[in-house]
N, CA, C and O of each residue as an XYZ file, in Angstrom:
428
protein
N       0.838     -1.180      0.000
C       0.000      0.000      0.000
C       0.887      1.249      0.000
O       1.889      1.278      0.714
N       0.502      2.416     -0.883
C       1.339      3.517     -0.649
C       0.219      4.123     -0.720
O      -0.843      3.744     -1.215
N       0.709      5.854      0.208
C      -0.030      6.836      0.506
C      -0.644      7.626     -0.705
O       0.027      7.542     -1.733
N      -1.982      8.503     -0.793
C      -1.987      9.063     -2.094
C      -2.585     10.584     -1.440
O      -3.612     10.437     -0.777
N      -2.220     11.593     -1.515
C      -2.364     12.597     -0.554
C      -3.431     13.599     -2.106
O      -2.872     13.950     -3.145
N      -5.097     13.866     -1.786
C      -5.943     14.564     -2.974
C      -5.494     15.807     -1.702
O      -5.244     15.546     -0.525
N      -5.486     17.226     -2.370
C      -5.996     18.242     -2.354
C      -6.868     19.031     -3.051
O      -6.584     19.673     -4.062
N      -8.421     18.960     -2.259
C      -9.364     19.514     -2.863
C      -9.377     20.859     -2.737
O      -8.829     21.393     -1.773
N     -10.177     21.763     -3.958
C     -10.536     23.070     -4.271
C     -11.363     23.510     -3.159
O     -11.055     24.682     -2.942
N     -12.389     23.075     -2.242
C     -13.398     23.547     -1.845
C     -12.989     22.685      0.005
O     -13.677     22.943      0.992
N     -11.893     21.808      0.037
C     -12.372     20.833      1.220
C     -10.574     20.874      1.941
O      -9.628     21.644      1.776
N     -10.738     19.884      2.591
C      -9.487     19.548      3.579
C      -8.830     18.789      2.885
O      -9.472     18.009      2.182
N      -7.863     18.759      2.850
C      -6.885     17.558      2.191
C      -7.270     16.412      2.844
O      -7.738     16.427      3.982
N      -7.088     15.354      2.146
C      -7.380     13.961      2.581
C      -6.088     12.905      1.908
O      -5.505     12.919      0.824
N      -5.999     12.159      2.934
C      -5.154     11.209      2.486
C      -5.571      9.603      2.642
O      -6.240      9.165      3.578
N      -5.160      8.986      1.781
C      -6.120      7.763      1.472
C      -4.892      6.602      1.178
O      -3.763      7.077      1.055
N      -4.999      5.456      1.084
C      -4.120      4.265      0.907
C      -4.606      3.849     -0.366
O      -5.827      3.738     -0.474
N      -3.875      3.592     -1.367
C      -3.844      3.029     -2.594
C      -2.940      1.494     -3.350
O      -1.724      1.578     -3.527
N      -3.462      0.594     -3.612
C      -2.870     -0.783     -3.778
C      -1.901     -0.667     -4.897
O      -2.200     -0.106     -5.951
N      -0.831     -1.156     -4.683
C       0.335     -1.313     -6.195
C      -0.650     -1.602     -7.567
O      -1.471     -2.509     -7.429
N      -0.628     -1.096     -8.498
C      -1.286     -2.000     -9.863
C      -2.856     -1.444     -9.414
O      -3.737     -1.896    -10.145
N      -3.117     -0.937     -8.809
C      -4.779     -0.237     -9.063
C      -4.241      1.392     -9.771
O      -3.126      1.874     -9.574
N      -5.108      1.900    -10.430
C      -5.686      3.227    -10.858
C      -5.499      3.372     -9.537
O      -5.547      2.586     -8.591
N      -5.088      5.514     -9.737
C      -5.227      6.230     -8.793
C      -7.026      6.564     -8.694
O      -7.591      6.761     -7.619
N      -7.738      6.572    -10.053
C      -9.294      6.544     -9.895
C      -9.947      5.751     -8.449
O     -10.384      6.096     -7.351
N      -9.687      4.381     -9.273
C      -9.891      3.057     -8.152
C      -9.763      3.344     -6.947
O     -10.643      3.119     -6.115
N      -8.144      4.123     -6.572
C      -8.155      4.225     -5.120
C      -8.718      5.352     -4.652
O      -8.720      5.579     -3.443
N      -9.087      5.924     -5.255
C      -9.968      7.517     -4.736
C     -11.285      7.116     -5.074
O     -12.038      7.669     -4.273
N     -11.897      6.449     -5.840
C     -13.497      5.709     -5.581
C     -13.862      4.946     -4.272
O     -14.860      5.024     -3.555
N     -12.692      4.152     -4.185
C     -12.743      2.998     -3.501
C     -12.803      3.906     -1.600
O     -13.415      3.546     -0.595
N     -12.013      4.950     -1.797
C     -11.753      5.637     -0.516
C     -13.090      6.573     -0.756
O     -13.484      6.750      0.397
N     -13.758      7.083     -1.400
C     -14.682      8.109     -1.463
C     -14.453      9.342     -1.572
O     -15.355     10.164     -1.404
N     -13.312      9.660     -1.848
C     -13.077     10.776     -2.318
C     -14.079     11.987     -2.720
O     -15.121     11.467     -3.120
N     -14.133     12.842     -2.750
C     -15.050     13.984     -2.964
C     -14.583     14.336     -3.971
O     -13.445     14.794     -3.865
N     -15.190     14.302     -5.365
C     -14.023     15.442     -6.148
C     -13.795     14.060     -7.792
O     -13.763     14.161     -9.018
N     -13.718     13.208     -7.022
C     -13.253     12.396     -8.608
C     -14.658     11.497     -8.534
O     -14.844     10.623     -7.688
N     -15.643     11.881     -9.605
C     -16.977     11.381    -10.326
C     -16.404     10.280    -10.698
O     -16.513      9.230    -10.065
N     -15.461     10.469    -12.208
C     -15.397      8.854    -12.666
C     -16.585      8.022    -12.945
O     -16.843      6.955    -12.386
N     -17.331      8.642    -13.918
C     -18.423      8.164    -14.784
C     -18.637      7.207    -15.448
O     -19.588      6.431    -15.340
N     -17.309      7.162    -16.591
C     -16.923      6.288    -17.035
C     -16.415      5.066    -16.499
O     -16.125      4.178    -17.302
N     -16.206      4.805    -14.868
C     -15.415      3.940    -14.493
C     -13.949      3.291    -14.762
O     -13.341      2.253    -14.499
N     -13.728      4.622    -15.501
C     -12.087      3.862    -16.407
C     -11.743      4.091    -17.750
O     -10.734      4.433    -18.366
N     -13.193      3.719    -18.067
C     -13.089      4.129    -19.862
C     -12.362      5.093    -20.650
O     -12.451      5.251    -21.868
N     -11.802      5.575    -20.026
C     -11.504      6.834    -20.962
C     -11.794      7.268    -21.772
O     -11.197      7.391    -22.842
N     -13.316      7.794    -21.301
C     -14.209      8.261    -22.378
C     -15.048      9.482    -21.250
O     -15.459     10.411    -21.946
N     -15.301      9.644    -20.131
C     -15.407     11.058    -19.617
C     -15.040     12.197    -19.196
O     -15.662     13.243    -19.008
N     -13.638     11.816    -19.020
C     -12.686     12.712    -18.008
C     -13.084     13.473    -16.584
O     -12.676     14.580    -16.232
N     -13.834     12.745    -15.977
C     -14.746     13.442    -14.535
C     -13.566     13.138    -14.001
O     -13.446     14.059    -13.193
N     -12.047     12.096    -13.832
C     -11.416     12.182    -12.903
C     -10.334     12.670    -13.250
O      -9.288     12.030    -13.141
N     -10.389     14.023    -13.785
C      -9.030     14.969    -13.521
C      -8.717     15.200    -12.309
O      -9.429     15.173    -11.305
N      -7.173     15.523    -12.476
C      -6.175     15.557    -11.641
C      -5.077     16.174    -12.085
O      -4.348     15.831    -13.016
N      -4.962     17.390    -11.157
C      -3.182     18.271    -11.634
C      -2.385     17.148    -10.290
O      -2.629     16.922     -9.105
N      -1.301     16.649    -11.344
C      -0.246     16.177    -10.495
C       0.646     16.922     -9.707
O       0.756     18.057    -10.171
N       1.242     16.765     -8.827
C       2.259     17.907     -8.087
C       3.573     17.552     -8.538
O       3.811     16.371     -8.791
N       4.463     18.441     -8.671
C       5.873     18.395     -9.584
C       7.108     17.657     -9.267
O       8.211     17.589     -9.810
N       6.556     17.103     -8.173
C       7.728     15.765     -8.346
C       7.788     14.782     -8.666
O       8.805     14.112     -8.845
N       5.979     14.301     -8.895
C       5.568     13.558     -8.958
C       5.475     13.396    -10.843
O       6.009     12.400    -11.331
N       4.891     14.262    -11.643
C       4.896     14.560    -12.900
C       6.066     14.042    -13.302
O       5.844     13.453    -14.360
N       7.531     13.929    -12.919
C       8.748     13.329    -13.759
C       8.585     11.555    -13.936
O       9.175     10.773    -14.682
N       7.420     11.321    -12.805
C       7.560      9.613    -12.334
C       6.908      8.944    -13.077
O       7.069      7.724    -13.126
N       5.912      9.667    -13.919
C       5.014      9.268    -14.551
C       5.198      9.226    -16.263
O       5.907     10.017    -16.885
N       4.288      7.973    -16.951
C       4.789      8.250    -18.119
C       3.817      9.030    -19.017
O       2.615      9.090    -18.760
N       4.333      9.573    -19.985
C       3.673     11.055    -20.169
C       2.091     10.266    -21.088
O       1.677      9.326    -21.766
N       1.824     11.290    -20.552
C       0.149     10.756    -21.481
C      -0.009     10.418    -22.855
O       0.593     11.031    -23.737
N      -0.856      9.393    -23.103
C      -0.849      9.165    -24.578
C      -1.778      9.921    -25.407
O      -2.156     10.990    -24.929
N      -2.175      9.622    -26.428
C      -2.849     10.855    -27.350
C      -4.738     10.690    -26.879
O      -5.474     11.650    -26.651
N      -5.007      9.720    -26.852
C      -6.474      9.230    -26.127
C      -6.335     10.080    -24.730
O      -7.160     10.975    -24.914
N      -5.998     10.211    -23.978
C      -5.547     10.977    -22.454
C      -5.890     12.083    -22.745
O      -6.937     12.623    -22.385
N      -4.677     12.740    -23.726
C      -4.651     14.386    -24.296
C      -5.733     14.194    -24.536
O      -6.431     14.441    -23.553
N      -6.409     13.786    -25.561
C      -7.542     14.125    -26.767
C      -8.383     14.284    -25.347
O      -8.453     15.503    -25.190
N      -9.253     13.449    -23.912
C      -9.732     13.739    -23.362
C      -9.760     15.068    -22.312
O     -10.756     15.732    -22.025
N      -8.263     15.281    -21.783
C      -8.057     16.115    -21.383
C      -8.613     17.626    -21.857
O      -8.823     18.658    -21.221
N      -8.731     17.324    -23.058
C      -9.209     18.896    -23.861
C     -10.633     19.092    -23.376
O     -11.125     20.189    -23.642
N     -11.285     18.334    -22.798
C     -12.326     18.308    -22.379
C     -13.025     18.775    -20.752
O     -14.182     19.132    -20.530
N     -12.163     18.661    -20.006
C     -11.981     18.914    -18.889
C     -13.037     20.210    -18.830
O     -13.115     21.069    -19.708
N     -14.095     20.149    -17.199
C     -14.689     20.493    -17.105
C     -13.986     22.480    -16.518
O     -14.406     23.628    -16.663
N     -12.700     21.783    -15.825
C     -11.630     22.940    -15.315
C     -10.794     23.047    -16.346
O     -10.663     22.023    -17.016
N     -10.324     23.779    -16.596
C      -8.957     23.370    -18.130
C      -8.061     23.432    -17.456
O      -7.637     24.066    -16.490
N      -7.587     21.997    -18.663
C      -6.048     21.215    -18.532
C      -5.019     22.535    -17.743
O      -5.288     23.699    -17.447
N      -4.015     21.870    -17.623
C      -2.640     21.981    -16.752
C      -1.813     21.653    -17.496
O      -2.218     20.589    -17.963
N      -0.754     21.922    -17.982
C       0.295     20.852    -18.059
C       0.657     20.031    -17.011
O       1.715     19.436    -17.214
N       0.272     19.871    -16.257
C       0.365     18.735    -14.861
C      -0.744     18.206    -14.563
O      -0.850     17.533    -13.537
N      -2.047     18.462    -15.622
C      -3.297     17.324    -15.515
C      -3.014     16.497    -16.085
O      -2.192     16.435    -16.999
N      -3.651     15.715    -15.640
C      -3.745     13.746    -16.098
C      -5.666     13.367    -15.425
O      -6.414     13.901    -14.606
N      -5.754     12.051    -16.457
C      -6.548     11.495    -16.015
C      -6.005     10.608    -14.918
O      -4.896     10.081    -15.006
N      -6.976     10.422    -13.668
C      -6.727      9.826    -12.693
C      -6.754      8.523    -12.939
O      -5.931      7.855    -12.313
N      -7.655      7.818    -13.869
C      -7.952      6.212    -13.872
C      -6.813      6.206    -15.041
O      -7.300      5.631    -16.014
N      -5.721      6.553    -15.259
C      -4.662      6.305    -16.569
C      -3.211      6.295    -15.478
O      -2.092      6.126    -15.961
N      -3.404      6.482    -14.089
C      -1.937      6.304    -13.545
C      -2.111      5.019    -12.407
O      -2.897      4.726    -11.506
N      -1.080      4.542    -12.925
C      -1.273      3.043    -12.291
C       0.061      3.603    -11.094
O       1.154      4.157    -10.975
N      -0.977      2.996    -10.466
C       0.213      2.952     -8.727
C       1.409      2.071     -8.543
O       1.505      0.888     -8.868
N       2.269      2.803     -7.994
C       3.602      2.141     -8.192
C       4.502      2.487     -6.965
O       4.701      3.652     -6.622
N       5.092      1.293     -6.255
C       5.859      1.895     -5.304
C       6.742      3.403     -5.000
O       7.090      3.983     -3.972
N       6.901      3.701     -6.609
C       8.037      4.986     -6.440
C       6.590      6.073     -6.084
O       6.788      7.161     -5.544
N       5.537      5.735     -6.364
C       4.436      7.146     -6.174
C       3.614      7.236     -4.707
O       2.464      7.634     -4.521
N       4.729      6.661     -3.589
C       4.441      6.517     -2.442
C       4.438      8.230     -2.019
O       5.366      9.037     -2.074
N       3.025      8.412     -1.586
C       3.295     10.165     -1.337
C       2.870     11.086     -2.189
O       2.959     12.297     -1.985
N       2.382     10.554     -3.198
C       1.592     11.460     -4.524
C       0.799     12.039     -4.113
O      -0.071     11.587     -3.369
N       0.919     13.541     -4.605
C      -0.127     14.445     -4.243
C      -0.578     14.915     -5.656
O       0.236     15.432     -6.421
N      -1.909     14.727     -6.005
C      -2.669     15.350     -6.776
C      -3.371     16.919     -6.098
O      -3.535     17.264     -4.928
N      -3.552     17.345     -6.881
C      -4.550     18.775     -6.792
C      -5.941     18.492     -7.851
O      -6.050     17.996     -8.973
N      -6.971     19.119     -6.807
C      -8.668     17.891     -7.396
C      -9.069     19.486     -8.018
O      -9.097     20.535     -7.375
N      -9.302     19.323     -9.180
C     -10.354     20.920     -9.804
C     -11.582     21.235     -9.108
O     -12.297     20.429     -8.512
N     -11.800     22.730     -9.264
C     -13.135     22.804     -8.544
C     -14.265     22.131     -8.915
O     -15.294     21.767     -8.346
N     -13.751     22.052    -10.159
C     -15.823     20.967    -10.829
C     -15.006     19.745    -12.007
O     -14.113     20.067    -12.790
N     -15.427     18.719    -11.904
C     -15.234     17.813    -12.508
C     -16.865     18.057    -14.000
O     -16.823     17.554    -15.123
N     -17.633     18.625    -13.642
C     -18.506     19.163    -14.704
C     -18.915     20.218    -15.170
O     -19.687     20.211    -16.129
């Protein structure tokens, strides 16, 4: 299990436990998170679970593919260069401590 630290727009930071090999989605559904809808369940076909990554974390990750982007343009907050979809980053020991930043509206 590694830590996954959301900072919401409107709420308290929360920190939640996330399994190796799950979506950061998964583990912020699974915890209840406020903030990531996740409509699609994964699909990558709504983008309700944006997420600006925090900048240490952004080097760990591998950069988004063109399906990601193409959704990202969609975003209910606009993109970041440090947004990502949440159900597209798979958990990994080195992302012990990841802090995302949650947009004010996922719609």
């Amino acid at each position: 299990m590694i830590t996954i630290n959301f900072i919401a727009a409107h709420a308290d930071p929360i920190s939640v436990k996330g399994r190796i090999g799950q979506s950061l989605m998964e583990a912020a559904v699974a915890a209840g998170v406020d903030g990531i809808a996740a409509d699609c369940g994964g699909m990558l076909t709504c983008a309700t679970c944006h997420v600006m990554v925090a900048a240490p974390f952004v080097a760990l990750l591998p950069p988004a593919d063109g399906e990601e982007r193409a959704m990202l343009a969609f975003t209910a907050t606009p993109a970041t260069p440090a947004s990502r979809l949440s159900c597209q980053i798979m958990l990994n020991e080195a992302l012990d401590g990841l802090t995302v930043e949650l947009p004010a509206s996922q719609y």
